[in-house]
LOVOMAR-995179 format. One record per residue (C-alpha): x, y, z. Coordinates in steps of 0.1 Angstrom, whole numbers, plus 5000, padded with zeros to 4 digits. Each point is the difference from the previous one (the first is absolute). Layout:
> X, Y, Z
...
END
This chain:
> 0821, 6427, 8017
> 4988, 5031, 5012
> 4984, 5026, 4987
> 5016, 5036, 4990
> 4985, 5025, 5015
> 5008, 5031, 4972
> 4988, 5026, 5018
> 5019, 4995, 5029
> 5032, 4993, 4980
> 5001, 5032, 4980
> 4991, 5019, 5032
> 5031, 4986, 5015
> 5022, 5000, 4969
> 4989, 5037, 5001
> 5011, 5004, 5037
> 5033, 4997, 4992
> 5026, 5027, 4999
> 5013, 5004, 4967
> 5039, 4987, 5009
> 4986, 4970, 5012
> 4988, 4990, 4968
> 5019, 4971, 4973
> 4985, 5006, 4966
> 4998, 4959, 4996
> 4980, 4988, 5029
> 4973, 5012, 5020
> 4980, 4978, 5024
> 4978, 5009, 5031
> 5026, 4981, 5021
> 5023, 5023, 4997
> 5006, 5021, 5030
> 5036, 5000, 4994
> 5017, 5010, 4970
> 5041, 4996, 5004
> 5016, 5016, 4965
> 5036, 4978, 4995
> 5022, 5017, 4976
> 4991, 4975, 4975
> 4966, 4986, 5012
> 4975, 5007, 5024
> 4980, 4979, 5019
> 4966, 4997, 5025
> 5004, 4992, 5032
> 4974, 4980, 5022
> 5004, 4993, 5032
> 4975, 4977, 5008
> 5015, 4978, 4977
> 5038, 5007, 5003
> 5005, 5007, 4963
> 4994, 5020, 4968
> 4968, 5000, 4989
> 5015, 5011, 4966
> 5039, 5009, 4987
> 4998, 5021, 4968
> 5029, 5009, 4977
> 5012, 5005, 4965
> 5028, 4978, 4984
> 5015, 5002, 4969
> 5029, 4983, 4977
> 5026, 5028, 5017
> 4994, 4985, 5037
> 5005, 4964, 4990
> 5035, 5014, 4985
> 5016, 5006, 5033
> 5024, 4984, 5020
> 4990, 5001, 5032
> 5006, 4969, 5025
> 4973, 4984, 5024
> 5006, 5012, 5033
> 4977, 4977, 5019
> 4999, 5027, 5028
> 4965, 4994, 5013
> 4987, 5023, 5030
> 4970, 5016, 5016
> 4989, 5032, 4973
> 5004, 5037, 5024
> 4977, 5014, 4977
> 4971, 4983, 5014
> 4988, 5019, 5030
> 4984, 4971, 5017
> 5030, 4981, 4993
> 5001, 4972, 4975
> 4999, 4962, 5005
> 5037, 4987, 5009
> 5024, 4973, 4991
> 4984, 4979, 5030
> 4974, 4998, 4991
> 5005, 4978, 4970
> 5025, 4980, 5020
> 4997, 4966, 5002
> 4966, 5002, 4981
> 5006, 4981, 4970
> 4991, 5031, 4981
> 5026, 5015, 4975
> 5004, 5041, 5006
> 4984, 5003, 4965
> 5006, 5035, 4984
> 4970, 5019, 4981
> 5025, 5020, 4978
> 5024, 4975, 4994
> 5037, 5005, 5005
> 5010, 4994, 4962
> 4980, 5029, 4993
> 5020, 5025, 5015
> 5035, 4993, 4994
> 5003, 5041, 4992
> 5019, 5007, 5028
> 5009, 4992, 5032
> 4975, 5018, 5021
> 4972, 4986, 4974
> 5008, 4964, 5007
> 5005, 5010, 5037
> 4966, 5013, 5005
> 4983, 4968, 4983
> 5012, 4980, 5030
> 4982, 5020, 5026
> 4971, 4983, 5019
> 4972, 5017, 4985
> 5005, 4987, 4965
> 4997, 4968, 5012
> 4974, 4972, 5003
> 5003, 4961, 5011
> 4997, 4977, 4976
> 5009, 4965, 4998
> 5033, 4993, 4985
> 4990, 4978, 4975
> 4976, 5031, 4986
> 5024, 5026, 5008
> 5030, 4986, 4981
> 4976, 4978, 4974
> 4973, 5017, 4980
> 4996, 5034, 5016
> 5043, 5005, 4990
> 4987, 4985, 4968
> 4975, 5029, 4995
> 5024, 5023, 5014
> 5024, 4991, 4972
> 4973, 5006, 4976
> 4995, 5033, 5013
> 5032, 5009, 4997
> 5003, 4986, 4959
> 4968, 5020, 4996
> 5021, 5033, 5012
> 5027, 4995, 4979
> 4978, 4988, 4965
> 4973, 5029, 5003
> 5010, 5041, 5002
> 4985, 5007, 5035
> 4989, 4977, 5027
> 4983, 5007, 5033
> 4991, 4971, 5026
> 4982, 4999, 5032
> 4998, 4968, 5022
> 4986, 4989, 5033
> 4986, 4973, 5015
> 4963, 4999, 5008
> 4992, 5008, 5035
> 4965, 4986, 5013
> 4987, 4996, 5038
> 5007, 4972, 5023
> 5036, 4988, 4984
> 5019, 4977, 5015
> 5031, 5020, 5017
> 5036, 4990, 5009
> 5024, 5023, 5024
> 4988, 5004, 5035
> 5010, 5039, 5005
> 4982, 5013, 4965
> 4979, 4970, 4988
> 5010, 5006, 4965
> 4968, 4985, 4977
> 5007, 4968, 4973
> 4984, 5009, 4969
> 4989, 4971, 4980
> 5000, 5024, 4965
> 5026, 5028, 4984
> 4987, 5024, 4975
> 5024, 5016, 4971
> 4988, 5023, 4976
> 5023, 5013, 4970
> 4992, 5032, 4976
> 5022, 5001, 4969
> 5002, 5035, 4977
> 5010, 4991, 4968
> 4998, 5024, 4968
> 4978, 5024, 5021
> 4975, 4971, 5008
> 4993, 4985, 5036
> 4997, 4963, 5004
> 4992, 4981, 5037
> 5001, 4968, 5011
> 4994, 4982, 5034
> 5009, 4970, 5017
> 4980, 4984, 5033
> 5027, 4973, 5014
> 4984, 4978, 5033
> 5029, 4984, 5020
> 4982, 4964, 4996
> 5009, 5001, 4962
> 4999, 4973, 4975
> 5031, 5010, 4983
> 4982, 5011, 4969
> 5012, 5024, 4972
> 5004, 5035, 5012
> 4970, 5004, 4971
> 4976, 4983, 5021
> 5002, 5027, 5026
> 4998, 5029, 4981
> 4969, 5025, 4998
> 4988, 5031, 4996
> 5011, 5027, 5024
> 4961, 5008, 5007
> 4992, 4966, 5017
> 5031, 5004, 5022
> 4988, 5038, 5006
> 4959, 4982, 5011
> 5021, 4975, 5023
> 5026, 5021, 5020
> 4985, 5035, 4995
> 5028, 5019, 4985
> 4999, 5028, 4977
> 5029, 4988, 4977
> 5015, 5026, 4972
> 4981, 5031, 5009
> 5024, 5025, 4983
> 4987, 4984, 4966
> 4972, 5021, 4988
> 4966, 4987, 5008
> 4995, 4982, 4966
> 5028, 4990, 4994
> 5005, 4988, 5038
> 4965, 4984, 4996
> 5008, 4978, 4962
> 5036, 4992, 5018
> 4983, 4980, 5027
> 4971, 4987, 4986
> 5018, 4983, 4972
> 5033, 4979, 4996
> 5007, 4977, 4970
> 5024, 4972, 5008
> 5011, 4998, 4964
> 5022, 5037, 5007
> 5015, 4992, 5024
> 5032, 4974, 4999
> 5000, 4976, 5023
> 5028, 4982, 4985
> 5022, 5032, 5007
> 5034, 4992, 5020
> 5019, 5017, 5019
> 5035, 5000, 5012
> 5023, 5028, 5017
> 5022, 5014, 4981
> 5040, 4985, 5013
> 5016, 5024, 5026
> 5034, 5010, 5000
> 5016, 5000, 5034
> 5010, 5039, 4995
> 4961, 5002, 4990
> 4988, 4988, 5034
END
């Protein structure tokens, strides 16, 4: 692990101009900042992937309608240009997304833009459509139990990772990072959840932590908008006990006039 240098961080956090800023996610990574309508998301090129995607979801986004488009292509919002479809071809890597396409069934142009190259990352399929969707599906029954939800995920980008795709040598992380803040009755709640690819199949209680240690390992300011003590008791502390992993949850059926 390395170690954070803070100094450095909050002079480069500080560099920033004020539109490039996400109120969920700062990290000294970041160099650039891509605002989605309904996420937004740090861009590394060395890597050829988010460093972070940050968004808020709640019970009136899982409501929609929208239909998967599966319309995967290169992200012309990155100004270096983002990692392309192949790349990933014929890696044995799925295109994995870091917001998830169940999460923005709002509207056509929401679920469009979470198949653009940028949000994703390779991971192995039996991760990808195993315990990471499981998580993802908690994620979601945590949006739609609690009032207000906000979730920033990301794999964990070190030196020297193995790469696949011979034009943009997009990096294989070997952990993902999600971290969840709940509001409920005017009181903040986090959680976090370290995931490596070389899982035992666990619970999805096994991986969970506090948002701090994730914050010591990758070096990202989560939740910044929070005021300082509340931001700092948020991420400190999470007790398993409040939160409900046994939640479920299913999409609501869809009427073909609805779609």
């Amino acid at each position: 692990m390395k170690l954070i240098n803070w100094a450095w961080l909050l002079a480069v956090i500080l560099s920033f101009p004020s539109w490039a800023k996400s109120p969920y996610a700062h990290s000294p990574l970041d160099r650039e900042v891509i605002h989605k309508k309904y996420y937004s998301l740090s861009y590394n090129e060395d890597h050829e992937q988010a460093n972070w995607v940050a968004y808020e979801l709640n019970r009136n986004h899982l409501q929609n309608c929208t239909k998967r488009t599966n319309s995967f292509r290169t992200d012309p919002d990155i100004s270096t240009g983002s990692a392309t479809l192949a790349d990933y071809k014929g890696s044995g890597f799925d295109r994995g997304h870091l917001v998830p396409a169940g999460d923005m069934k709002i509207s056509k142009e929401a679920m469009r833009d979470t198949f653009v190259m940028s949000n994703m990352s390779p991971q192995p399929p039996r991760y990808n459509q195993g315990k990471w969707a499981q998580l993802e599906n908690l994620a979601r029954a945590f949006a739609g139990k609690y009032e207000q939800t906000w979730i920033v995920t990301g794999p964990v980008l070190r030196d020297n990772l193995r790469t696949i795709g011979v034009d943009n040598q997009v990096s294989l992380p070997q952990e993902y990072f999600k971290v969840i803040l709940r509001k409920t009755n005017n009181k903040y709640e986090g959680i976090a959840f370290l995931m490596p690819i070389t899982l035992p199949y666990n619970e999805l209680t096994l991986y969970a932590l506090d948002i701090e240690s994730v914050e010591n390992i990758t070096g990202i300011d989560f939740f910044h908008f929070l005021p300082d003590h509340i931001e700092k008791e948020v991420e400190r502390n999470y007790n398993e006990s409040e939160w409900d992993f046994k939640a479920k949850f299913n999409y609501l059926p869809c009427s073909s006039s609805a779609i």
